[in-house]
C-alpha positions in Angstrom: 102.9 89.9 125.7 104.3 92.8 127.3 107.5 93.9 126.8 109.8 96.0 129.3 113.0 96.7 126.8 116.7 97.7 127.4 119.1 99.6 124.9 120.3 95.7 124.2 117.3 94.2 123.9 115.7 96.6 122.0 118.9 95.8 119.0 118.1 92.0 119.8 114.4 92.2 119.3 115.1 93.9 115.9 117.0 91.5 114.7 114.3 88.8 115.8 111.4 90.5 114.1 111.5 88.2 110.7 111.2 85.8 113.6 108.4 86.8 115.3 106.1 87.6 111.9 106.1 83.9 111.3 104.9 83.1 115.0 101.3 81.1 114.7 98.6 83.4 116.4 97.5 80.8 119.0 101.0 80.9 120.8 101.1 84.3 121.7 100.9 86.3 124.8 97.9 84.4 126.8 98.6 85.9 129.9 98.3 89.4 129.1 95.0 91.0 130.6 93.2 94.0 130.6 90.5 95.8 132.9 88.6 96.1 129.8 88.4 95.7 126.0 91.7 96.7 124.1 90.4 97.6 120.5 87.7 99.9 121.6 89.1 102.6 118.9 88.2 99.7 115.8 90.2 98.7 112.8 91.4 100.3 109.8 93.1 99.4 106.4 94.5 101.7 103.9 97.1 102.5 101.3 95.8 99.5 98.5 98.9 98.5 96.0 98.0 95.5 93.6 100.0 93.2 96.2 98.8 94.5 99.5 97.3 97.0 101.8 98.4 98.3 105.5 95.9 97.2 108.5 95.7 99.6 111.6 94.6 99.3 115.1 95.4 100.8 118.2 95.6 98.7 121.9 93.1 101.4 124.0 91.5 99.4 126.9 91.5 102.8 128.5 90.9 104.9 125.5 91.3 107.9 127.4 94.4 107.1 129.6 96.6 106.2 127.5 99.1 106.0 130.4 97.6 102.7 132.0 99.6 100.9 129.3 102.3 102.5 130.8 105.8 102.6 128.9 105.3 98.5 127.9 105.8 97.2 124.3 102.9 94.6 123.4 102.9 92.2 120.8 100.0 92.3 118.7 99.2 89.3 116.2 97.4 89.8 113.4 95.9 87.9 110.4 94.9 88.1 107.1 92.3 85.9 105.0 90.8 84.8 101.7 87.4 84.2 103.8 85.6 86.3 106.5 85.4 83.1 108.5 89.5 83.0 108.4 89.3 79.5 107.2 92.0 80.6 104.3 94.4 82.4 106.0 96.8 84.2 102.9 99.5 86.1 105.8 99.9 86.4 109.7 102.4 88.0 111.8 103.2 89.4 114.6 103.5 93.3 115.3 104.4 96.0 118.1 102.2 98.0 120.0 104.8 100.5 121.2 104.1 103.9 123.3 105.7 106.6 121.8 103.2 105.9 118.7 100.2 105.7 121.9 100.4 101.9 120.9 99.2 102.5 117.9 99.8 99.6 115.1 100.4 100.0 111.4 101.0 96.7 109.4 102.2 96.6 105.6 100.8 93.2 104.4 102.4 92.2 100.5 102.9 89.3 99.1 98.8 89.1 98.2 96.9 88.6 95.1 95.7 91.6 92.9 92.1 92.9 92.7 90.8 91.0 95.4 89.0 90.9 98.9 90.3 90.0 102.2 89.9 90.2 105.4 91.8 90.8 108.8 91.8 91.0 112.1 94.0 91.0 115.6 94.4 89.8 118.6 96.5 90.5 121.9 95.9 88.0 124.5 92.6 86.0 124.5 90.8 89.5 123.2 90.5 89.8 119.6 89.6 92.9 117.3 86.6 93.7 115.0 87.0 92.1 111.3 87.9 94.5 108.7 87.6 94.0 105.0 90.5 95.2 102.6 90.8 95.0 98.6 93.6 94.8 96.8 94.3 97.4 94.0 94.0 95.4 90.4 97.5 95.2 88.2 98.4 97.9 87.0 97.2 96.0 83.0 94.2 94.8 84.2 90.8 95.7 82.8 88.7 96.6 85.4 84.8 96.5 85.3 84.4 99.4 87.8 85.8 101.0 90.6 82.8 102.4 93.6 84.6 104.9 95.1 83.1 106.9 98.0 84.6 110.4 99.4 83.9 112.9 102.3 85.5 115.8 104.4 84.8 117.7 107.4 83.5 115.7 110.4 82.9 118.7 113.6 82.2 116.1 116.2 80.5 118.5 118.3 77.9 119.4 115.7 76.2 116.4 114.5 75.8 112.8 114.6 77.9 110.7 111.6 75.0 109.0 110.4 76.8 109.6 106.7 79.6 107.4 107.8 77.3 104.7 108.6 75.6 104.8 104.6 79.2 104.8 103.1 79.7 101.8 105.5 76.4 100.5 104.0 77.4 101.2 100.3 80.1 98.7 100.5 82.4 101.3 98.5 85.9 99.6 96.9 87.6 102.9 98.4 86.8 105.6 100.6 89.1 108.7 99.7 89.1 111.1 102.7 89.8 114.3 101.7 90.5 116.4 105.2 89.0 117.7 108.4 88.6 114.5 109.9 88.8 116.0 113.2 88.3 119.5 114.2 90.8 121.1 116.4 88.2 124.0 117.8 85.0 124.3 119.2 82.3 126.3 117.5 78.9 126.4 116.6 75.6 126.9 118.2 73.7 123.9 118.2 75.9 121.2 119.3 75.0 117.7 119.5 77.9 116.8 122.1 81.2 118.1 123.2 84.6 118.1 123.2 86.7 117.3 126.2 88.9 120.5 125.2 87.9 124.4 123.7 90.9 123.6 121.1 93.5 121.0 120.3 97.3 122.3 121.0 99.5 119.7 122.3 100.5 116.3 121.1 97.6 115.0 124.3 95.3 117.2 123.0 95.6 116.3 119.6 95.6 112.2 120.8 92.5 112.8 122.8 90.5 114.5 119.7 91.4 111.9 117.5 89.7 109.0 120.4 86.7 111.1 120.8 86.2 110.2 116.8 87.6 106.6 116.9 85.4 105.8 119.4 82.2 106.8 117.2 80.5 103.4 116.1 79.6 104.7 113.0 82.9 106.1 111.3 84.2 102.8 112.9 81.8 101.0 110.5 83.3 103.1 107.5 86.7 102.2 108.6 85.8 98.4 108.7 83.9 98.0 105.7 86.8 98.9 103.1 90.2 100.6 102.4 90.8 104.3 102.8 93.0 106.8 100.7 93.4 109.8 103.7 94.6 113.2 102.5 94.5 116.3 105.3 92.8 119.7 105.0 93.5 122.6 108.0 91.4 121.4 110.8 94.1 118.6 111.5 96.2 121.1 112.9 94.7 125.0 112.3 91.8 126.6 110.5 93.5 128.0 107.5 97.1 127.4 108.2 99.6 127.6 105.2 102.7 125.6 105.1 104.7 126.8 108.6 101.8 129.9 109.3 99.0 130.1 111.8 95.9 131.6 111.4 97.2 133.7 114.4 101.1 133.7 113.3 101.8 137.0 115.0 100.9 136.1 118.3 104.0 136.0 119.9 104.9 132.6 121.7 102.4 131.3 119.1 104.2 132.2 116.1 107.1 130.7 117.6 105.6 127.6 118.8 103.2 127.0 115.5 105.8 124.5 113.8 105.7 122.6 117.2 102.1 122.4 117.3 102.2 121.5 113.6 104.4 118.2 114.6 102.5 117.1 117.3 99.3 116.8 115.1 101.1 115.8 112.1 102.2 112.9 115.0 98.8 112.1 116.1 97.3 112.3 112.7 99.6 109.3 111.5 99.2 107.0 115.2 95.4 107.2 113.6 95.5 106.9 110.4 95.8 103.6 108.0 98.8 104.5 106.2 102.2 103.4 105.8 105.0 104.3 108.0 107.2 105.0 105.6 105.1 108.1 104.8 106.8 109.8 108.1 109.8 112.1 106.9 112.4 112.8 109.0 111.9 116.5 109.4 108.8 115.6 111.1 106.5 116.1 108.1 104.6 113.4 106.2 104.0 112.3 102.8 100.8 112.7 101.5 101.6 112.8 97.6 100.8 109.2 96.1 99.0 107.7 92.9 96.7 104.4 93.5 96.2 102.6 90.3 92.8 100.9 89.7 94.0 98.9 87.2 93.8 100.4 82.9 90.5 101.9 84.8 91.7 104.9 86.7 94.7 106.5 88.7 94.0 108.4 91.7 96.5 111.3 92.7 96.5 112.3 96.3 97.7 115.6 96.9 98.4 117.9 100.4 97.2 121.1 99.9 98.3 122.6 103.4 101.7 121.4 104.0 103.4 123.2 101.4 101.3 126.3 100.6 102.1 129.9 100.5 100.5 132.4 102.9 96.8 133.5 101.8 97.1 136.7 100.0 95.5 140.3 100.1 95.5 139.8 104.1 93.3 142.9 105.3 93.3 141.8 109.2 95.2 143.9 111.5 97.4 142.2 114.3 95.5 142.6 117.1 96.6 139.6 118.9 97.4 138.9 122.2 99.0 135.8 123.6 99.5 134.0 127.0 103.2 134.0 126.7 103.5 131.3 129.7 101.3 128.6 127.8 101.8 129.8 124.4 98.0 129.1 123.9 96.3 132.0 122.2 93.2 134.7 123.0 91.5 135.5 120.3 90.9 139.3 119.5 90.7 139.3 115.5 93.9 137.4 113.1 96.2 138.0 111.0 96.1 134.4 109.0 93.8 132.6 107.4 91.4 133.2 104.2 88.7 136.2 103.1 86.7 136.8 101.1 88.8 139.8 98.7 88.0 142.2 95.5 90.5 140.3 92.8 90.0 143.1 90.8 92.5 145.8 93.0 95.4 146.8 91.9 97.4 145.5 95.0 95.5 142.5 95.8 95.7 141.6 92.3 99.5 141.9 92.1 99.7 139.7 95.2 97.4 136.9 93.6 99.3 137.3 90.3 102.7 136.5 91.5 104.2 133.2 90.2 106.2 132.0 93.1 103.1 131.9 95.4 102.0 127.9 95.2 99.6 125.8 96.5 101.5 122.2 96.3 105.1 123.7 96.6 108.0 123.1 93.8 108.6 119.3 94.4 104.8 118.3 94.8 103.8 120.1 91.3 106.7 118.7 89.3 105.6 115.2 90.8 102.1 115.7 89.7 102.8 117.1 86.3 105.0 113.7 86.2 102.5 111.3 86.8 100.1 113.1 84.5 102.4 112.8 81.7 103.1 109.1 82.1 99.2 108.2 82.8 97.3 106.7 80.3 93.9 105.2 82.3 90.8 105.9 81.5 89.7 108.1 84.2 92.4 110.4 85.7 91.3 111.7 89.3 92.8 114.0 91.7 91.7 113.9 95.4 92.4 117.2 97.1 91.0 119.4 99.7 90.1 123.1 98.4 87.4 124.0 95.9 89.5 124.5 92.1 87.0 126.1 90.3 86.8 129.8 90.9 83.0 130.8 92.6 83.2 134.7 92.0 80.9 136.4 94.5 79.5 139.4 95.8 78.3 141.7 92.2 79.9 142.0 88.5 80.8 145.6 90.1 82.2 144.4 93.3 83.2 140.7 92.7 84.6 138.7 95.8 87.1 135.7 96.1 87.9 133.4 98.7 91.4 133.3 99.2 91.8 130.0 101.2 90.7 127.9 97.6 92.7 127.7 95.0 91.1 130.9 93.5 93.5 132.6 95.8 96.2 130.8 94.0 95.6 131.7 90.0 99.0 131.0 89.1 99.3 127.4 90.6 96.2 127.0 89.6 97.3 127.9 85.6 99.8 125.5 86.4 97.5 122.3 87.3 95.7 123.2 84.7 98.1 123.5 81.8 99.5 120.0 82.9 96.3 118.7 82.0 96.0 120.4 78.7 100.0 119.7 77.7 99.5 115.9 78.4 96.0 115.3 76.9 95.0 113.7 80.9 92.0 111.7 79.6 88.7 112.3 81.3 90.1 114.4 84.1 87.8 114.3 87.3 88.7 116.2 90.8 87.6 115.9 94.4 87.4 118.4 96.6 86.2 119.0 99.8 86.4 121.6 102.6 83.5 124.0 101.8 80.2 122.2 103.4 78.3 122.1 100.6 77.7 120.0 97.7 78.9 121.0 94.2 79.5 119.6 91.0 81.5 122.2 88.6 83.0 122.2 84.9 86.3 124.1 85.6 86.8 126.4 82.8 90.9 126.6 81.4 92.8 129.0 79.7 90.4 128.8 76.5 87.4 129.3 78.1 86.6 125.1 77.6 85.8 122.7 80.5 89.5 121.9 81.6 88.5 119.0 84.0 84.9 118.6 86.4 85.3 118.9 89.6 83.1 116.9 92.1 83.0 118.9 95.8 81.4 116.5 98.6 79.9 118.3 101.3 80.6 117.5 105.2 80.3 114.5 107.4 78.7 116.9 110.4 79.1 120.6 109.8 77.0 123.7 109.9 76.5 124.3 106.0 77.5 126.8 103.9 74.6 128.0 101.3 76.2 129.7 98.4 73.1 129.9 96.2 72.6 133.6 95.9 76.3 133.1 94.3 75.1 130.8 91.0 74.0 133.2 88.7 77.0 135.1 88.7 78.9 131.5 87.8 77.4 129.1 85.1 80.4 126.8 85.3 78.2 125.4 88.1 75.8 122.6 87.7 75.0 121.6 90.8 74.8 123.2 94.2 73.4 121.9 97.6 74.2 123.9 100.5 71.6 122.6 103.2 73.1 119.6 103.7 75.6 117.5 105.0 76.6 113.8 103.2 79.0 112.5 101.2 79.1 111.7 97.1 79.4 108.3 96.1 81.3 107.6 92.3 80.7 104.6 90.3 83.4 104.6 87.6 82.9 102.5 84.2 84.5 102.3 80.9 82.3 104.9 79.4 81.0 106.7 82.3 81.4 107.7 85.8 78.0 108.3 88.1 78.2 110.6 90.8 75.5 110.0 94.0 75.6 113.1 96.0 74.0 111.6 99.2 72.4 114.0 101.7 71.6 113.2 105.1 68.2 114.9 106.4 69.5 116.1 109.8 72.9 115.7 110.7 71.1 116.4 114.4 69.4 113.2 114.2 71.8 109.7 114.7 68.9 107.5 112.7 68.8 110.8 109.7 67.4 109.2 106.4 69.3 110.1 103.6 68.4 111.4 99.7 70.7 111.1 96.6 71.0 113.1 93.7 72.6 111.6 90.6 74.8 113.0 87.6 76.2 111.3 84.5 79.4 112.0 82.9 80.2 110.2 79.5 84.0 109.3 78.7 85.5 111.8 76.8 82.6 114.2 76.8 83.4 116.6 80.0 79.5 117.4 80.5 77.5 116.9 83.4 73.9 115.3 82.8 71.4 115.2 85.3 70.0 111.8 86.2 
């Protein structure tokens, strides 16, 4: 049904929502119509608690004029079930399609049984959705089996197909953890597969219209429907390298100034797209990112944001040669001042800026969260999903070494910090997940004593050009494994006394029917070494 709302009955409708959730989906809204199908952007689910899990769709009958919904409110029914044939129905409601979120719909479903599947769907009208599936997190005392838990990062749209989307589909995962760059706000590359409607993503439209380019892709739909998704963000969401309230290009002019703007409007679109809860909006117009999903006595998963709160890259060697459109705001690129390089650690003012303490990754409040939850967590696999490669990758020569300065090698100190957290609590097998660098990498990330500290598992892209560091290995033994041809994702199988890692590689990104190839590792409980499979 479509809705046309006053000031008074927007108050009346409010209080007449406990109402509406227990409305029975066949009595709703039968004469709404549209010119064509309303859930061409798919399904979602996401955020998994032991009692429920939020289901996401978006009303797009037009997916790229979002004005022929006009400024209406539709009601959007929806259903949960024990039984992909909805015989079993466990929780049904009714919820609002409204158009300052592009009529975008985010439903928090509790009240349902631990360590389970379900499945949902909606409906507006006579049309009705895909079917998604959904699990449960286990209780937080339960003794879990396993948990399959897929992750990726870095989908560029333009330069290749998402053929690894369809496989994690295929792999039936209990959790896909996506650890950023699921869009791209720029254009780049040589050999592109298709296009963007815009050069770069800047406004609140532009940003909306990148994120239905991707929703309309058939195969990350598939990856959406087949399970629950834990969604971190990288820098492409918003700007390639930004940090915290900086640009790459934060000294061009009516840039600069507009930058925390920009940063709103895709921190806006990123949550009308994304399965997760709308309490995670703050009122300063950021979002919440930071969260722990428990998999039972089996393993905790801490979600960190790596961009939002972040100090500046240091050692910046660009000079400001910037110029800006200062009608638009939009910038012309001659060089930047922002952003991450590759940087001698060794020099005596480069290393002073690295060095200092108050530079952080996560930002005060996010690090004394972590450090929290990694006191008080006793599972058996502790994991952190993040976006930037942890273990340092030295490069260059033992004369002239070089370090990237958008990772977390760019940020010792915080990094000292993370670390020492694990080493002051005795975190239990402690795995992380990185993403960001387009290439595959399994690392044993040294600590202050020169043992392995934690292993870190790095996934490489959805559909990027890659990034081949292998002249780079001999100068680092901490790494084991290093793929930098191809795109994929990695694939974890956790277990009592082991956790598998599947790094999956698809043959040509360039190719929409790619075959794929896997690579396997083993890492006993307690051991914190890597064996080849």
């Amino acid at each position: 049904m479509a809705l046309r709302l006053t000031r008074r009955d927007f108050h009346r409708l409010a209080l007449g929502t406990a109402a509406l959730a227990l409305a029975p989906i066949g009595r709703l809204a039968a004469q709404v119509r549209f010119g064509s199908y309303p859930f061409q952007l798919g399904v979602a689910s996401g955020d998994p608690s032991a009692d429920g899990f939020v289901i996401w769709t978006r009303l797009a009958p037009e997916p790229f004029d979002p004005a022929r919904l006009g400024q209406l409110i539709y009601e959007v029914a929806w259903e949960v079930a024990e039984d992909r044939q909805f015989a079993r129905i466990a929780r049904q409601g009714v919820a609002l399609a409204r158009p300052h979120l592009v009529h975008a719909v985010h439903v928090e479903v509790s009240g349902l049984q631990p360590g389970r599947e379900y499945w949902y769907r909606f409906r507006v009208g006579k049309e009705e959705s895909p079917v998604g599936r959904a699990i449960t997190a286990p209780a937080a005392d339960a003794a879990v089996e396993s948990l399959q838990l897929a992750f990726c990062s870095c989908a560029h749209y333009e330069q290749g197909f998402f053929s690894a989307y369809r496989y994690m589909a295929d792999d039936k995962p209990d959790l896909i953890a996506e650890l950023g760059d699921y869009i791209y706000e720029d254009a780049w590359g040589q050999r592109r597969v298709r296009l963007f409607d815009t050069l770069e993503a800047v406004t609140l439209d532009d940003y909306r219209r990148r994120y239905t380019q991707y929703r309309v892709d058939p195969d990350l739909q598939a990856a959406h429907e087949a399970c629950p998704w834990l969604v971190t963000w990288d820098d492409h969401e918003v700007d390639n390298d930004y940090a915290g309230l900086q640009g790459e290009h934060e000294n061009c002019g009516a840039a600069r100034e507009a930058f925390a703007a920009r940063r709103a409007a895709a921190y806006k679109a990123w949550f009308e797209h994304m399965p997760v809860r709308p309490s995670r909006l703050l009122p300063d117009g950021g979002v919440r990112i930071t969260d722990t999903c428990r998999w039972g006595t089996l393993a905790s998963i801490h979600l960190l944001d790596t961009r939002q709160f972040r100090s500046p890259q240091a050692c910046s060697t660009q000079p400001s040669i910037q110029r800006c459109d200062t009608v638009s705001g939009r910038k012309l690129l001659f060089g930047g001042v922002g952003g991450g390089e590759f940087v001698d650690p060794t020099s005596p003012a480069c290393r002073t800026n690295l060095e200092d303490p108050a530079r952080t990754m996560l930002g005060a409040d996010q690090e004394r969260w972590l450090d929290a939850e990694l006191a008080k967590a006793r599972p058996r696999w502790n994991v952190i999903a993040q976006s930037v490669m942890l273990c340092t990758i030295t490069e260059g020569t033992p004369d002239k070494p070089k370090i990237f300065t958008d990772a977390w090698a760019g940020y010792p100190q915080a990094r000292a910090r993370l670390l020492d957290s694990l080493r002051r609590h005795k975190v239990a097998n402690p795995i992380v997940l990185t993403g960001d660098i387009h290439s595959f990498w399994l690392n044993e990330v040294p600590g202050a004593d020169g043992r392995t500290a934690a292993i870190e598992l790095v996934g490489s892209s959805i559909a990027t050009a890659n990034n081949d560091r292998s002249a780079a290995l001999p100068n680092n033994p901490q790494v084991r494994y290093h793929d930098g041809k191809h795109s994929g994702y990695v694939r974890c199988e956790f277990r009592d006394q082991s956790l598998t890692a599947h790094y999956v590689a698809v043959d040509d990104i360039r190719d929409p029917r790619s075959s794929r190839a896997t690579t396997s590792f083993e890492i006993a409980a307690g051991s914190r070494q890597v064996r080849k499979l």
